[in-house]
Predicted model as a PDB file, atoms N, CA, C, CB and O in Angstrom, pLDDT in the B-factor column:
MODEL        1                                                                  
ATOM      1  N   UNK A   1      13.193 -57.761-105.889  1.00 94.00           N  
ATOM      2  CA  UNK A   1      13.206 -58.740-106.963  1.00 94.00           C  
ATOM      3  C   UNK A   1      13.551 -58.018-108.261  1.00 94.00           C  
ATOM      4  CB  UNK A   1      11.835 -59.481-107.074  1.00 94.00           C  
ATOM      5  O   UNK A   1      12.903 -57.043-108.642  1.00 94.00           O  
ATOM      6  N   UNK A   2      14.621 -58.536-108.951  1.00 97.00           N  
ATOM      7  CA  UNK A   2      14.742 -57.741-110.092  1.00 97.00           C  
ATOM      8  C   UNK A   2      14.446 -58.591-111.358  1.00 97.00           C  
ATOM      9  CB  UNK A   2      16.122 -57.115-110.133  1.00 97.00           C  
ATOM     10  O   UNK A   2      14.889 -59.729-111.517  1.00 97.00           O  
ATOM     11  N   UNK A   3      13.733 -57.996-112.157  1.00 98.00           N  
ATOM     12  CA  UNK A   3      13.294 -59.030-113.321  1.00 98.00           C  
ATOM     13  C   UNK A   3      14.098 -58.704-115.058  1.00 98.00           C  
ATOM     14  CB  UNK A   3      11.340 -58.804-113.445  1.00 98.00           C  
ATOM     15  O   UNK A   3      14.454 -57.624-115.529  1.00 98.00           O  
ATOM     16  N   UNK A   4      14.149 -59.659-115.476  1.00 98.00           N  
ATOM     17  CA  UNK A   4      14.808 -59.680-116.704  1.00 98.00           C  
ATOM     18  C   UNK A   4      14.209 -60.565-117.964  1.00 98.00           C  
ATOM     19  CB  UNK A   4      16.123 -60.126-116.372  1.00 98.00           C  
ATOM     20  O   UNK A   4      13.889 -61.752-117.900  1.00 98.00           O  
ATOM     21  N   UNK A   5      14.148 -59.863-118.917  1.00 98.00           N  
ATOM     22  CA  UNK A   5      13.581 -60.688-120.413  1.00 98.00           C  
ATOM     23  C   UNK A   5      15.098 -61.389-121.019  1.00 98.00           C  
ATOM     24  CB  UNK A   5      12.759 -59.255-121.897  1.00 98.00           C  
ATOM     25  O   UNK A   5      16.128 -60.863-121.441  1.00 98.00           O  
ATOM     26  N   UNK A   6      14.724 -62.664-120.855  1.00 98.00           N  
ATOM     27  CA  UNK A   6      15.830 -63.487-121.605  1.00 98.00           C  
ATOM     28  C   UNK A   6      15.041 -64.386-122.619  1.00 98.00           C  
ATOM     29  CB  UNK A   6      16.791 -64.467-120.525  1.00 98.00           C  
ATOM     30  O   UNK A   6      14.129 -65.161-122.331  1.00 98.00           O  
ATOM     31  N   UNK A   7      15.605 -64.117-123.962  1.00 96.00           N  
ATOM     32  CA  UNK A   7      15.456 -64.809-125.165  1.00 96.00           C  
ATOM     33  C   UNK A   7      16.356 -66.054-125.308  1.00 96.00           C  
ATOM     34  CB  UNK A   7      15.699 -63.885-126.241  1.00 96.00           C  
ATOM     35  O   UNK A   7      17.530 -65.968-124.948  1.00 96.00           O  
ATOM     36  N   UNK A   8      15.845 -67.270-125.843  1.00 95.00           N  
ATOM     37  CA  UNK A   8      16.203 -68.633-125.905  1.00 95.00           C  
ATOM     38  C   UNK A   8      16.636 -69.409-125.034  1.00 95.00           C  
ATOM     39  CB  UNK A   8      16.891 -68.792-126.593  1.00 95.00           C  
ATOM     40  O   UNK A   8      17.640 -70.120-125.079  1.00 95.00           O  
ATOM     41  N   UNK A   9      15.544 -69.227-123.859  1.00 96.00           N  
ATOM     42  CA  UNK A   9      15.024 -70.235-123.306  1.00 96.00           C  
ATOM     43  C   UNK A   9      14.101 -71.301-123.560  1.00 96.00           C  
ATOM     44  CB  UNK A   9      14.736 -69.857-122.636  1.00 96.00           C  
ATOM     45  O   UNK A   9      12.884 -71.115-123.577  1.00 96.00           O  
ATOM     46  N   UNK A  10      14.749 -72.632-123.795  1.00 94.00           N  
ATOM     47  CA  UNK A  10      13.202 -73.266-124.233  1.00 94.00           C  
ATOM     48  C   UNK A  10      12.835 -74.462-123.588  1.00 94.00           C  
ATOM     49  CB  UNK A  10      13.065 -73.652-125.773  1.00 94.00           C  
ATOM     50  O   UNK A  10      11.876 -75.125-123.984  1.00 94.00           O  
ATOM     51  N   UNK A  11      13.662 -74.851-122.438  1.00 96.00           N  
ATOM     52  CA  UNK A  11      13.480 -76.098-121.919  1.00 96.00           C  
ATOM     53  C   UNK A  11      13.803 -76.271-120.270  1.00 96.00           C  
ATOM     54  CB  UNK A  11      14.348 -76.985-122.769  1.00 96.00           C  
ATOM     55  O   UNK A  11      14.027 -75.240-119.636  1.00 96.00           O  
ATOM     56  N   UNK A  12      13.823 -77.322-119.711  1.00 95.00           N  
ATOM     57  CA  UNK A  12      14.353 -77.399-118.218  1.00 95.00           C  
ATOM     58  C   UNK A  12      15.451 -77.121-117.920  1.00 95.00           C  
ATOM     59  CB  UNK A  12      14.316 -78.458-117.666  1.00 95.00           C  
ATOM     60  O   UNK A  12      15.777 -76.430-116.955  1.00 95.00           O  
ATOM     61  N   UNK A  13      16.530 -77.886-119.124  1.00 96.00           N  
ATOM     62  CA  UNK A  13      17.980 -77.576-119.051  1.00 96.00           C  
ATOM     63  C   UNK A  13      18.223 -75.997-119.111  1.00 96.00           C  
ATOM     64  CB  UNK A  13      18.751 -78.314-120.267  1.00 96.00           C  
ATOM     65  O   UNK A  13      19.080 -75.522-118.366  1.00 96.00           O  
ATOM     66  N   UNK A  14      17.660 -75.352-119.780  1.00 97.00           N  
ATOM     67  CA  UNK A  14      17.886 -73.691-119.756  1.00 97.00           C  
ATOM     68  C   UNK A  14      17.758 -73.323-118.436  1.00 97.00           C  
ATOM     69  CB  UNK A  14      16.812 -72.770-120.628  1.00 97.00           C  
ATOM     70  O   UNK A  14      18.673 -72.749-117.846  1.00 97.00           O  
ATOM     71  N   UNK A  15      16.470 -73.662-117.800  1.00 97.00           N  
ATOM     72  CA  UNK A  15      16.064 -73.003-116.156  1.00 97.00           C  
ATOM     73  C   UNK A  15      17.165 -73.292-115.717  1.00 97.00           C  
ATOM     74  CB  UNK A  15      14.792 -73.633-115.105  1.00 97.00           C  
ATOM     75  O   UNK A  15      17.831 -72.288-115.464  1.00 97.00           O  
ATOM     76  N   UNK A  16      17.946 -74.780-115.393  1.00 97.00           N  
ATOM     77  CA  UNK A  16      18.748 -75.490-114.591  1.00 97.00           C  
ATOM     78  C   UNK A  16      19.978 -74.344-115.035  1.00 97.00           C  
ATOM     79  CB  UNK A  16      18.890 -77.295-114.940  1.00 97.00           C  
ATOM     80  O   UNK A  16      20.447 -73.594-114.178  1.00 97.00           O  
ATOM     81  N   UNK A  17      20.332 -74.312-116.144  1.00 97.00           N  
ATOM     82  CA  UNK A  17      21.398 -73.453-116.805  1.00 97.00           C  
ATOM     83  C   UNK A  17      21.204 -72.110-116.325  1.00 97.00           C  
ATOM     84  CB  UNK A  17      21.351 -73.467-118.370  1.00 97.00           C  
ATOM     85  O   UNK A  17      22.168 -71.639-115.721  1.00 97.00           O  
ATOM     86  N   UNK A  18      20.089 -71.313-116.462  1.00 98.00           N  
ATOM     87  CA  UNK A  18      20.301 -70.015-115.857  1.00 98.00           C  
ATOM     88  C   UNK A  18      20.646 -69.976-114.567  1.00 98.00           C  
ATOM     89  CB  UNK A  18      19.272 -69.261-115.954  1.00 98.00           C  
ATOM     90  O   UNK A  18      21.729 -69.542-114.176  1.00 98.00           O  
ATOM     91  N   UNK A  19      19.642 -70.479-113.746  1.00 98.00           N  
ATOM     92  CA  UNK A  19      19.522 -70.615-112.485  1.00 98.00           C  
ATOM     93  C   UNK A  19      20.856 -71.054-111.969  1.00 98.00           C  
ATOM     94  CB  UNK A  19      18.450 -71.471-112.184  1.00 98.00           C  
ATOM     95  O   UNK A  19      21.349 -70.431-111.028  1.00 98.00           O  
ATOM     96  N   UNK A  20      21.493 -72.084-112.506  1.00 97.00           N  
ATOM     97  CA  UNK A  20      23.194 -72.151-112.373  1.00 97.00           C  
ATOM     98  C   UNK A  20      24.409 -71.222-112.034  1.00 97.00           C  
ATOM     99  CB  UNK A  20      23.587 -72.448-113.450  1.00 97.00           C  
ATOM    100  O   UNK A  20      25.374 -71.207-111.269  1.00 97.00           O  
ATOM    101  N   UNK A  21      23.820 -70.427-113.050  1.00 97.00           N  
ATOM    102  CA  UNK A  21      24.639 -69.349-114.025  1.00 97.00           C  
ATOM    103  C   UNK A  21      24.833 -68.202-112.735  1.00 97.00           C  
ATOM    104  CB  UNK A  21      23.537 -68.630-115.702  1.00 97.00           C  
ATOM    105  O   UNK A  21      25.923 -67.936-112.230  1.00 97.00           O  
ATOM    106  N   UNK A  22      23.099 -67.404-112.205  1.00 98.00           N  
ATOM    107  CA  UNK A  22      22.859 -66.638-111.107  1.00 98.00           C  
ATOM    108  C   UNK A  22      23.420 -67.482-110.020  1.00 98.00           C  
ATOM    109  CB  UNK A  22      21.393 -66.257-110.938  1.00 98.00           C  
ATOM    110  O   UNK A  22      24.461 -66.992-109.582  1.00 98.00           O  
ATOM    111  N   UNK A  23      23.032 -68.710-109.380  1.00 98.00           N  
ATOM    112  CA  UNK A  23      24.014 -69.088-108.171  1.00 98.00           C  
ATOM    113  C   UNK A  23      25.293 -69.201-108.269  1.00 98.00           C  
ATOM    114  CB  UNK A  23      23.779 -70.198-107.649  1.00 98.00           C  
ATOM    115  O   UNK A  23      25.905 -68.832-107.267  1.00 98.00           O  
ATOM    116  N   UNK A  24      25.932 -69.601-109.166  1.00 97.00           N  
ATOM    117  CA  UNK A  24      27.139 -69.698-108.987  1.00 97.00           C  
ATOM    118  C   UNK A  24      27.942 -68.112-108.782  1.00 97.00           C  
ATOM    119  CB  UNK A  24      27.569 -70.551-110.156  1.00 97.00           C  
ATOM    120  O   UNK A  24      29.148 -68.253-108.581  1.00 97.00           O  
ATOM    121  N   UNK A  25      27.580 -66.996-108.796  1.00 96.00           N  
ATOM    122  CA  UNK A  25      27.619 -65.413-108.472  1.00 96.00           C  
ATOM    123  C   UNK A  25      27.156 -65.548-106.898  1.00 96.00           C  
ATOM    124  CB  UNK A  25      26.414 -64.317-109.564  1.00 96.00           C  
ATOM    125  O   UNK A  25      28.061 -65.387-106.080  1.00 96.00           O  
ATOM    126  N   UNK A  26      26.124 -65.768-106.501  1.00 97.00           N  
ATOM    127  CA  UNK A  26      25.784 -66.142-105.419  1.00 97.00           C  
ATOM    128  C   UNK A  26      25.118 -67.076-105.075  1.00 97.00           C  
ATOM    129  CB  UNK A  26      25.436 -65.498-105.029  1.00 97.00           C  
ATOM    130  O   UNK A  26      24.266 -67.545-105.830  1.00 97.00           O  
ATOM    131  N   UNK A  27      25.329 -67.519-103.967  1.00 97.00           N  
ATOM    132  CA  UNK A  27      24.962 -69.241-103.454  1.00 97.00           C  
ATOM    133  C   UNK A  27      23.481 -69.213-103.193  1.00 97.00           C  
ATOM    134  CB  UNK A  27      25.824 -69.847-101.812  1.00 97.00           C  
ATOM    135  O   UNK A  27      22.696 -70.123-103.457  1.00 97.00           O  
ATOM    136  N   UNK A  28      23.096 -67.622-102.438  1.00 97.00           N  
ATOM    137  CA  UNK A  28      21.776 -67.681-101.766  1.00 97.00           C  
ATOM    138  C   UNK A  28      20.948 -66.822-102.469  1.00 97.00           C  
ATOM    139  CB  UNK A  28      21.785 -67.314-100.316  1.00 97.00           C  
ATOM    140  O   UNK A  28      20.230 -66.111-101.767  1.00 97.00           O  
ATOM    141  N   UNK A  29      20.814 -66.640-104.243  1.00 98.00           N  
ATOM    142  CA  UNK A  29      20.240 -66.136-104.957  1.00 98.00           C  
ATOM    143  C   UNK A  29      18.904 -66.973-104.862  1.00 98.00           C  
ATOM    144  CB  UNK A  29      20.957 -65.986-106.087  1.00 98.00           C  
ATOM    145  O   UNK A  29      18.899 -68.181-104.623  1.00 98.00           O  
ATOM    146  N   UNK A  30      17.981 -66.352-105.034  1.00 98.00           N  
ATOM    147  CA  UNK A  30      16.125 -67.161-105.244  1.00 98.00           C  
ATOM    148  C   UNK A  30      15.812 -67.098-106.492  1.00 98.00           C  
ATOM    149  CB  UNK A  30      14.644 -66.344-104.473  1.00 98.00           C  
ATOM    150  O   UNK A  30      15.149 -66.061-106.502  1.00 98.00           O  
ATOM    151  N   UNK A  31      15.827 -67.586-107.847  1.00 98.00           N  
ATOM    152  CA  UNK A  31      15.780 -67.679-109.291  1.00 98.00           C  
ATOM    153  C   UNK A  31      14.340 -68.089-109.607  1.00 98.00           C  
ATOM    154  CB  UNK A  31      16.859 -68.714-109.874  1.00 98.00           C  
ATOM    155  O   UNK A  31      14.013 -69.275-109.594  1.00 98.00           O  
ATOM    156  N   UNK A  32      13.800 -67.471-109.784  1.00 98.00           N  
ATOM    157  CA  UNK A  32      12.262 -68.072-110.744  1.00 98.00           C  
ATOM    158  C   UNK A  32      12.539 -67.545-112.193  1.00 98.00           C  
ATOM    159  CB  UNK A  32      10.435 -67.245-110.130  1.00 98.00           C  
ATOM    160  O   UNK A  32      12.479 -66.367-112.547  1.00 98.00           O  
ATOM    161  N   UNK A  33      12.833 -68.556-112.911  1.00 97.00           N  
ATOM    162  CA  UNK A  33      12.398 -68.832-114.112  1.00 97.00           C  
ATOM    163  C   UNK A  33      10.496 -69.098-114.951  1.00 97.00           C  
ATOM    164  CB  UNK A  33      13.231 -69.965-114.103  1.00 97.00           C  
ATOM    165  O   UNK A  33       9.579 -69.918-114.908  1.00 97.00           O  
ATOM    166  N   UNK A  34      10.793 -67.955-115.532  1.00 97.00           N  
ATOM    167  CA  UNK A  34       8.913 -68.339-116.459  1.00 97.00           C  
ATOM    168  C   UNK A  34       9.537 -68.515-117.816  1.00 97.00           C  
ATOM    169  CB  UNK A  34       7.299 -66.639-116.586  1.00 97.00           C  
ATOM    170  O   UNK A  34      10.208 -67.691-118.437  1.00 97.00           O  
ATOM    171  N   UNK A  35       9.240 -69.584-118.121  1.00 95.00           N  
ATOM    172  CA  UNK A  35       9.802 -69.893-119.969  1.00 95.00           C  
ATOM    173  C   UNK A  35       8.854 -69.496-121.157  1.00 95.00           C  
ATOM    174  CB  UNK A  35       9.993 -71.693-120.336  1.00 95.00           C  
ATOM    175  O   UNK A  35       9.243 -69.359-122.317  1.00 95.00           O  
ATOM    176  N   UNK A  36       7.453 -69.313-120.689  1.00 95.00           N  
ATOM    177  CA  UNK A  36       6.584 -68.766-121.509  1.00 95.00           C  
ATOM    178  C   UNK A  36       6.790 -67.487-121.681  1.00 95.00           C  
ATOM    179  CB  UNK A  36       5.422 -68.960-121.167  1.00 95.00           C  
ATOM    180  O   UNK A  36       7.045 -66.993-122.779  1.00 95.00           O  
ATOM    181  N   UNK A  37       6.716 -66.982-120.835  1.00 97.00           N  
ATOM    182  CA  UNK A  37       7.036 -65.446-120.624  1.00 97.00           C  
ATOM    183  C   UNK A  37       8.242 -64.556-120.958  1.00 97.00           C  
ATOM    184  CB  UNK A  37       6.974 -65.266-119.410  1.00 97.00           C  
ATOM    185  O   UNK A  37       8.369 -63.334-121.048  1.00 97.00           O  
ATOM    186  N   UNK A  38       9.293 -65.850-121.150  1.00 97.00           N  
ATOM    187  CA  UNK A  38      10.761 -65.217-121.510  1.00 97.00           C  
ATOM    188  C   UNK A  38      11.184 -64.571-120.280  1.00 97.00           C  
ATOM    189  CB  UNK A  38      10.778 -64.066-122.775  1.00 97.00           C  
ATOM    190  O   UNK A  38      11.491 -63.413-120.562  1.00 97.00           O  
ATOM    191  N   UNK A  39      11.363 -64.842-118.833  1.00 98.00           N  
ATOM    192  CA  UNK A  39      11.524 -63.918-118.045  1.00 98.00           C  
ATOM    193  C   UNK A  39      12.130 -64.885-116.786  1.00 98.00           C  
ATOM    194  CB  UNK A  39      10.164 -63.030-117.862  1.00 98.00           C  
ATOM    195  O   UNK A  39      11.927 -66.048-116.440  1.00 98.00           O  
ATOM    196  N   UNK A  40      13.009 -63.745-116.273  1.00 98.00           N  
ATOM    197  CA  UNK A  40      13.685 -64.264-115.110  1.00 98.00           C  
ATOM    198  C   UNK A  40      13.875 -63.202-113.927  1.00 98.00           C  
ATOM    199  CB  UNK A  40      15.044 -64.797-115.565  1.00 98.00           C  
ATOM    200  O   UNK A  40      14.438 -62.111-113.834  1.00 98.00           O  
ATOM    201  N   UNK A  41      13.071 -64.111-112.981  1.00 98.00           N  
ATOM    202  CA  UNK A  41      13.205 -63.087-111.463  1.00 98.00           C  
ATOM    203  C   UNK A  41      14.264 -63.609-110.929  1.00 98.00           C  
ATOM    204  CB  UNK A  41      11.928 -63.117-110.216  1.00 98.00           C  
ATOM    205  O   UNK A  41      14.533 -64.797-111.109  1.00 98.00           O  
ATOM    206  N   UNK A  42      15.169 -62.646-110.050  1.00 98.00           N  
ATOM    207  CA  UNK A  42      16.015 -62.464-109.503  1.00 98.00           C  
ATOM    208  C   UNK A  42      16.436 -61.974-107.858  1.00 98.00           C  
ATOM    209  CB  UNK A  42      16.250 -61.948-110.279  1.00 98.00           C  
ATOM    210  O   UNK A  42      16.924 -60.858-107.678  1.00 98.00           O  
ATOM    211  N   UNK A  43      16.261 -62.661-107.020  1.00 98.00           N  
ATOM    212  CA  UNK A  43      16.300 -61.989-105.756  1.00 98.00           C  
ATOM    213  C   UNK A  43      17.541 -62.006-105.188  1.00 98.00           C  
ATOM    214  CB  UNK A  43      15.418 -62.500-104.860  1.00 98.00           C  
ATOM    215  O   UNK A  43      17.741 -63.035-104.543  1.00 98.00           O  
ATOM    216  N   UNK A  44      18.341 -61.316-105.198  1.00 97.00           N  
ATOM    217  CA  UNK A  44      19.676 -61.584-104.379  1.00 97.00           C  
ATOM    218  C   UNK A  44      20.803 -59.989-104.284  1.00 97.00           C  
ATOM    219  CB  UNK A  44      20.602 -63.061-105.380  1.00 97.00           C  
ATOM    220  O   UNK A  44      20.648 -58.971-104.958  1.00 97.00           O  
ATOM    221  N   UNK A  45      21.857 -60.241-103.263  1.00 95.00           N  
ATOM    222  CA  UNK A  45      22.478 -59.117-103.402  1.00 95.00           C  
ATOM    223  C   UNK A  45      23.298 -58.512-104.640  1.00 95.00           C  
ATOM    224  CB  UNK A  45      23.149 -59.186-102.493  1.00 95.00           C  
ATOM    225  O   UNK A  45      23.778 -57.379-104.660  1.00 95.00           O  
ATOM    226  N   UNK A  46      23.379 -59.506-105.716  1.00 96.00           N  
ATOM    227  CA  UNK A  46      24.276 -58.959-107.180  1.00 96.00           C  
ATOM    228  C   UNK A  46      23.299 -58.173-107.780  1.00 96.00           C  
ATOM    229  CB  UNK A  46      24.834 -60.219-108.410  1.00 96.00           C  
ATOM    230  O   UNK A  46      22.074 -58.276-107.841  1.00 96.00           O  
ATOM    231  N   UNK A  47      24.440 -57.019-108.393  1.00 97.00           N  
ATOM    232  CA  UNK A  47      23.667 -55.943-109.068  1.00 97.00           C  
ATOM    233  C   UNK A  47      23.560 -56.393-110.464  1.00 97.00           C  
ATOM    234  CB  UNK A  47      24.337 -54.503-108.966  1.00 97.00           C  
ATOM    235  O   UNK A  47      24.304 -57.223-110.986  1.00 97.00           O  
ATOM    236  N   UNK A  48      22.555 -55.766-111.043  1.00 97.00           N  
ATOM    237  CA  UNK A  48      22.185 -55.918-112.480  1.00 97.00           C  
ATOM    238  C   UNK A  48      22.682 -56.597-113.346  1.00 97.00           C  
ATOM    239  CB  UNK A  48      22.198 -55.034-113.019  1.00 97.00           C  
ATOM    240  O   UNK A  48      22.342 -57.624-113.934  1.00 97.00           O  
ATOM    241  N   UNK A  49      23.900 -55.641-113.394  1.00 97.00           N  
ATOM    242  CA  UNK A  49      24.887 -55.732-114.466  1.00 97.00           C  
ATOM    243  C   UNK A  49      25.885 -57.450-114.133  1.00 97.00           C  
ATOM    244  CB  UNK A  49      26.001 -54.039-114.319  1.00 97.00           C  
ATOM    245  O   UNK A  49      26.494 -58.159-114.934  1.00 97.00           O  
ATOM    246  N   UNK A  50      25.659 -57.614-112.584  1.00 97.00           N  
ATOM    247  CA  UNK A  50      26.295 -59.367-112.439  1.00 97.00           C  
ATOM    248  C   UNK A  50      24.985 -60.130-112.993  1.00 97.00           C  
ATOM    249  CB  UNK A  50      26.733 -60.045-110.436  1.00 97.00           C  
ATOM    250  O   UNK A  50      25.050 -60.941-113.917  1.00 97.00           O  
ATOM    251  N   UNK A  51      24.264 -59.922-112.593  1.00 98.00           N  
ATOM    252  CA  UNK A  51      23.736 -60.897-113.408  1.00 98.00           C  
ATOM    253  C   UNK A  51      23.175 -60.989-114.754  1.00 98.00           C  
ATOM    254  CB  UNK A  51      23.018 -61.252-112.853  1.00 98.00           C  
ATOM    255  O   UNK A  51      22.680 -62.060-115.106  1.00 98.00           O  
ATOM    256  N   UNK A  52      23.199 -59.909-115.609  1.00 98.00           N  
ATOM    257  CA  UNK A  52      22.669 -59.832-116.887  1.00 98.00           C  
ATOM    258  C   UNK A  52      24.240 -60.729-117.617  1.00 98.00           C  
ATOM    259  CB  UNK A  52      22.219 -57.908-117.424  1.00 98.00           C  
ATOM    260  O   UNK A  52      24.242 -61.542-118.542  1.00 98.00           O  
ATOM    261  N   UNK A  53      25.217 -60.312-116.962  1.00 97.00           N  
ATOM    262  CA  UNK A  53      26.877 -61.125-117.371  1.00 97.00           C  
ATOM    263  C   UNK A  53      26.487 -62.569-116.963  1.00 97.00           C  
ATOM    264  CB  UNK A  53      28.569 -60.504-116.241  1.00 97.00           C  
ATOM    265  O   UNK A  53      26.489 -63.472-117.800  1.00 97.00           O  
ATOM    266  N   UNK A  54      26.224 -62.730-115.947  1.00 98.00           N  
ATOM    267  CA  UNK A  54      25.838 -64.741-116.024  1.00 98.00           C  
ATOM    268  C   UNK A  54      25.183 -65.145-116.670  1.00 98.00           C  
ATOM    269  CB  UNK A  54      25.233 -65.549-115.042  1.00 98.00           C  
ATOM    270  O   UNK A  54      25.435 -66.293-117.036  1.00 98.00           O  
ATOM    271  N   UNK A  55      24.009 -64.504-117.185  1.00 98.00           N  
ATOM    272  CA  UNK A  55      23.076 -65.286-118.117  1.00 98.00           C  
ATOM    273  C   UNK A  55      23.521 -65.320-119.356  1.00 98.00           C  
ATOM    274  CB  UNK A  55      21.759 -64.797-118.199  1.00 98.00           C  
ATOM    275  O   UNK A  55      23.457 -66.320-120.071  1.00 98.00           O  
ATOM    276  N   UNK A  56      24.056 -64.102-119.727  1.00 98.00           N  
ATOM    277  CA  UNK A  56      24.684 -63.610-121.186  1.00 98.00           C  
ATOM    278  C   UNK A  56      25.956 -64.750-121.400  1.00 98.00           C  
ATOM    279  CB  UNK A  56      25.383 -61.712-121.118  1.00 98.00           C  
ATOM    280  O   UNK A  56      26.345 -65.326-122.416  1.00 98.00           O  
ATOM    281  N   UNK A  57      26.416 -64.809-119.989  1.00 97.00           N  
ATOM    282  CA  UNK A  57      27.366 -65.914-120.312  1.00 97.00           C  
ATOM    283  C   UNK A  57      27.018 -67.363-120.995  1.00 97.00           C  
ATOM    284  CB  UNK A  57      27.928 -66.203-119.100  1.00 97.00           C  
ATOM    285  O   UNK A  57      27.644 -67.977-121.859  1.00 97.00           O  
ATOM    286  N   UNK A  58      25.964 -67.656-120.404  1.00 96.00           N  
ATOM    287  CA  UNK A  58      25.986 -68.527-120.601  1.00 96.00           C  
ATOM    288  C   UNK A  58      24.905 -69.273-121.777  1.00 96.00           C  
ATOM    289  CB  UNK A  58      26.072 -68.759-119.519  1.00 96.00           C  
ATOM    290  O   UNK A  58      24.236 -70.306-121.795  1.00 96.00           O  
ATOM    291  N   UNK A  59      25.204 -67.867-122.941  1.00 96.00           N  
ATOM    292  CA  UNK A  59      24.522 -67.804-124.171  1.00 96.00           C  
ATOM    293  C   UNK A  59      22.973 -67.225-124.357  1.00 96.00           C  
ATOM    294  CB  UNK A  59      24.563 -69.117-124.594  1.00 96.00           C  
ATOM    295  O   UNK A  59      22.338 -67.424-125.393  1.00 96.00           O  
ATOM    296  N   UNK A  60      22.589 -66.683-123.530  1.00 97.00           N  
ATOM    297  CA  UNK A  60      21.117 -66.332-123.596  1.00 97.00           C  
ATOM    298  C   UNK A  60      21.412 -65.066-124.003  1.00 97.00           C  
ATOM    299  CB  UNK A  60      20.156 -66.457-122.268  1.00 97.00           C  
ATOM    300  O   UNK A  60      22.520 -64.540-123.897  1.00 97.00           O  
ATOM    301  N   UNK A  61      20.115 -64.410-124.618  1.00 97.00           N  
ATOM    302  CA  UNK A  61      20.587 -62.994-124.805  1.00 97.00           C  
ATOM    303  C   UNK A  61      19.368 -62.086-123.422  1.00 97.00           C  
ATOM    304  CB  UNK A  61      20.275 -62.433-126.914  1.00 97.00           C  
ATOM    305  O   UNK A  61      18.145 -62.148-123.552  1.00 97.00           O  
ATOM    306  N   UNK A  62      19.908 -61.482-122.465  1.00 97.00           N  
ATOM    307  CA  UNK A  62      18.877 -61.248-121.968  1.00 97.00           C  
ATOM    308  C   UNK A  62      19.073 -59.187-121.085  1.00 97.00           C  
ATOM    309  CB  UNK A  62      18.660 -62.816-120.899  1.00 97.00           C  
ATOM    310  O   UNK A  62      20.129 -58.657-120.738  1.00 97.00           O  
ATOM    311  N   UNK A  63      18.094 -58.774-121.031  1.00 97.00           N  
ATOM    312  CA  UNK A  63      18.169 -57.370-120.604  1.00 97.00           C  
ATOM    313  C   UNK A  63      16.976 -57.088-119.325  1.00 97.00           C  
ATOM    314  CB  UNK A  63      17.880 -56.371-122.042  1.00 97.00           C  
ATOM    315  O   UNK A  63      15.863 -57.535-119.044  1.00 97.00           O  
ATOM    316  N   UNK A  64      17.815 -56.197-118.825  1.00 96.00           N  
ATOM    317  CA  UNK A  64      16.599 -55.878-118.130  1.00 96.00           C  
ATOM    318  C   UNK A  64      15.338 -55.492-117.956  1.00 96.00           C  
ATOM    319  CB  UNK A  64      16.714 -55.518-117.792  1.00 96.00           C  
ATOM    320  O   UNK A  64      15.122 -54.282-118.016  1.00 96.00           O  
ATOM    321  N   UNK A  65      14.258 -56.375-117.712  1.00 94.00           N  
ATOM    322  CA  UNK A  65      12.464 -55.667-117.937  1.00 94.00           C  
ATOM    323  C   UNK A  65      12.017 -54.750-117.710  1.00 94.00           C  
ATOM    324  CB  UNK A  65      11.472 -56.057-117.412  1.00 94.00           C  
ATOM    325  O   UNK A  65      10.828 -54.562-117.967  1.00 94.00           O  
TER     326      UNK A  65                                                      
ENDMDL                                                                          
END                                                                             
C-alpha cells in the first residue's frame, strides 16, 4: 500500500476525482481516500511517480507520506 498526503481535497467529488484519476492508470487499483487526514492509500502495480502524476493532474497538490 503506498500512501500519499494530498492537499485540497474537500468533498466527495474530490474522492470520486482522485480515485478516477488512479483508475484510469489502472483499472484494478484499490483507492482509499481519508479527507480529514489529507491522505490517499494506494494499492496497485503503478509506481509512485504514476500516480503522484494522476492526482497532480488532476489539480491536487500531493507527495508522498
Amino acid at each position: 500500500m503506498q500512501v500519499f498526503n494530498v492537499q485540497g481535497m474537500t468533498c466527495g467529488h474530490c474522492v470520486k476525482a482522485v480515485t478516477r484519476a488512479v483508475q484510469e492508470q489502472y483499472a484494478e487499483a484499490r483507492v482509499e481516500v481519508d479527507l480529514a487526514g489529507k491522505q490517499v492509500r494506494v494499492q496497485s502495480e503503478l509506481a509512485q511517480e504514476q500516480i503522484l502524476t494522476a492526482i497532480r493532474d488532476e489539480g491536487y497538490q500531493a507527495e508522498i507520506a
